[in-house]
C-alpha positions in Angstrom: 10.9 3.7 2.6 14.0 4.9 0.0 17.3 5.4 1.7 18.9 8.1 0.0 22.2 8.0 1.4 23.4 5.0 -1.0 25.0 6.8 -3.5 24.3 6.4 -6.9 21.9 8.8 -8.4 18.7 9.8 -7.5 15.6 11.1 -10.3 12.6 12.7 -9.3 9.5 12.7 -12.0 6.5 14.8 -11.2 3.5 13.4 -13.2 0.2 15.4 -13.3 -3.0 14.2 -10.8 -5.3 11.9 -12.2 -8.0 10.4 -10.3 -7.8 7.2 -9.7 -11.3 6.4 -7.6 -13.2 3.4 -8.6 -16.5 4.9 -8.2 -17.8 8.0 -10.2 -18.5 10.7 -8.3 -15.5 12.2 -7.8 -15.9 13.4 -4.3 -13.4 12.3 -1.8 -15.5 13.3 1.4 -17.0 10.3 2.3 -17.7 6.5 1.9 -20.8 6.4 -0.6 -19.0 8.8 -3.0 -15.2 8.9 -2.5 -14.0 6.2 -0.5 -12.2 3.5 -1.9 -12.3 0.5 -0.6 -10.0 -2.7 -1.3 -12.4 -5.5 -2.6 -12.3 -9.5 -1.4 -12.0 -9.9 2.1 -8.1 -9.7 2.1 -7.3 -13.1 2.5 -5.2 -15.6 0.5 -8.2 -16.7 -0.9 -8.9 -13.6 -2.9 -7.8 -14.1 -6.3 -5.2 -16.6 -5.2 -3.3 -14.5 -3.1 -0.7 -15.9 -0.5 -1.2 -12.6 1.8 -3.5 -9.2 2.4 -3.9 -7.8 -0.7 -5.0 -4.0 -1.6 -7.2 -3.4 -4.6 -7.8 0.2 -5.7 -10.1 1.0 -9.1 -10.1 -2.8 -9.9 -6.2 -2.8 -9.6 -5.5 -5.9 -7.5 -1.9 -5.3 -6.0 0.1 -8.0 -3.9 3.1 -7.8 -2.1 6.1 -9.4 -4.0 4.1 -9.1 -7.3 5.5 -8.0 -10.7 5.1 -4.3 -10.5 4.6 -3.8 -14.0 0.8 -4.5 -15.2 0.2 -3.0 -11.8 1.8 0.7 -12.2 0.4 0.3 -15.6 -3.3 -0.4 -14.6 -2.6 2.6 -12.2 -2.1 4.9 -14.4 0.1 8.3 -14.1 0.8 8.8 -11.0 1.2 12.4 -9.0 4.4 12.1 -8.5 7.1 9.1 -9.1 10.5 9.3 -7.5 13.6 6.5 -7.9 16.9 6.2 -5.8 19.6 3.4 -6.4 18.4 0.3 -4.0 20.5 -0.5 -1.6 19.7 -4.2 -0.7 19.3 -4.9 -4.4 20.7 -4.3 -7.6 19.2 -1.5 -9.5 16.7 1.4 -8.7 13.9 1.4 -5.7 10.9 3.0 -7.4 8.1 4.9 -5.6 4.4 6.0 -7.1 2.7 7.9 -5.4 -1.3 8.2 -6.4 -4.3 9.8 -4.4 -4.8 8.5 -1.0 -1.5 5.7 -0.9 1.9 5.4 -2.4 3.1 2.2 -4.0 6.8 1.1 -3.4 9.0 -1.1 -5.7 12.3 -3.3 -5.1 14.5 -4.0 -8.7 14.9 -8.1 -8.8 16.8 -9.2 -12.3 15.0 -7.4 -14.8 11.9 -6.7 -12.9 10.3 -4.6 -10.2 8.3 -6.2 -7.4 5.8 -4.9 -5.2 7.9 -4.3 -1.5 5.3 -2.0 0.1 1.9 -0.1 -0.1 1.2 2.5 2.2 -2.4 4.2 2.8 -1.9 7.9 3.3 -5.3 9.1 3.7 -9.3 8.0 4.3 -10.1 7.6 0.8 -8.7 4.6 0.7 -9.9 1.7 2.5 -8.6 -2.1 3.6 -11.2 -4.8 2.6 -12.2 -5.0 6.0 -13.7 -1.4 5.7 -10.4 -0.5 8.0 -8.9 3.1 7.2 -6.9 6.1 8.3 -9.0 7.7 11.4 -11.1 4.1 12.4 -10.2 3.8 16.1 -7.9 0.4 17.9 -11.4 -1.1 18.6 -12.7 -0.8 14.8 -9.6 -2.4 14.1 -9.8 -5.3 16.5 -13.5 -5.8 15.5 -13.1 -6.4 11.3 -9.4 -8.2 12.6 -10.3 -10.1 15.4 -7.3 -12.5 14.9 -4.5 -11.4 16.7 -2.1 -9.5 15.5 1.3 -8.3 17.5 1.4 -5.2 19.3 4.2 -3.1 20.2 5.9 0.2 19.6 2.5 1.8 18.5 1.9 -0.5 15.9 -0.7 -3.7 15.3 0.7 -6.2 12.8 -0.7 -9.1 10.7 1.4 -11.7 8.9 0.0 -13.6 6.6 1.7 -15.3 3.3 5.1 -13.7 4.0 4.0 -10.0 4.2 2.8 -8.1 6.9 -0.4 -5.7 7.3 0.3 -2.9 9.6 -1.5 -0.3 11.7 0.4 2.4 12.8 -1.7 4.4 15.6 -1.6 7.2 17.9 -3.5 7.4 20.9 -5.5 4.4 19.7 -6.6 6.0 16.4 -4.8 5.0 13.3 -2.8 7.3 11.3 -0.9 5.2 8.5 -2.2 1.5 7.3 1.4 -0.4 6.0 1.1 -3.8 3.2 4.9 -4.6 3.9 6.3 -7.4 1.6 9.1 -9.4 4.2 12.0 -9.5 1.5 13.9 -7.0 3.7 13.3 -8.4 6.7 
């Protein structure tokens, strides 16, 4: 979610692929043996989050967070790309790795987590929720709500918003939005 039409320079950095499952098999088919899935139940009771959280290979990421031990835990991602912010002060950062992309917004001398976005069905919510599950899937493991409008179903929750992006009542993106820009 980079504007590029800021000014200020932009840097793209192409790492190499690394994978980045929790589980060791490698295969991205299917649930049992490529599938990740976010652990805790999403709540603000997981590990004394305010909000959703997404967890990927034992990487707990929150919106908001300091970005740092996060992208490090992560590892290399496949491709990293930077643009001068323009509601902040210094560079919007984003990592993409297998299956979502992690976004960054520059607050003194640290980067925060503003956004994770699930790009594909190896990557799960807590709830079991992915790309593909169908609008009653989603209502069943989120049975609380939720605002609907302009083909999208949206939680908020600790100052950050969980969002569902669908198309003819499947979904096709899955959105952990920090509020900072709102």
């Amino acid at each position: 979610l980079f504007a590029t039409g800021c000014g200020g320079e932009e840097k793209v950095i192409d790492g190499s692929v690394q994978n980045i499952h929790a589980d060791a098999g490698g295969d991205t088919g299917d649930a049992e043996q490529g599938q990740v899935q976010a652990a805790g139940d999403g709540s603000a009771e997981h590990a004394g989050a305010k909000g959703y959280v997404f967890t990927v290979g034992g990487i707990t990421v929150e919106m908001d967070a300091d970005a740092a031990h996060i992208v490090e835990g992560l590892g290399e991602p496949v491709s990293y790309f930077e643009a001068a912010s323009c509601a902040f002060e210094g560079l919007d950062k984003m990592y993409t790795y297998n299956g979502f992309e992690l976004d960054t917004y520059p607050k003194g001398e640290k980067d925060y987590v503003s956004t994770v976005i699930l790009k594909d069905d190896t990557v799960l919510t807590p709830e079991g929720i992915g790309i593909g599950d169908s609008l009653a899937d989603l209502r069943q493991a989120y049975p609380d709500g939720g605002t609907e409008g302009d083909g999208m179903l949206v939680y908020e929750k600790g100052g950050m918003k969980l969002c569902f992006i669908l198309k003819d009542d499947a979904i096709v993106s899955i959105e952990y939005r920090s509020t900072v820009l709102d």
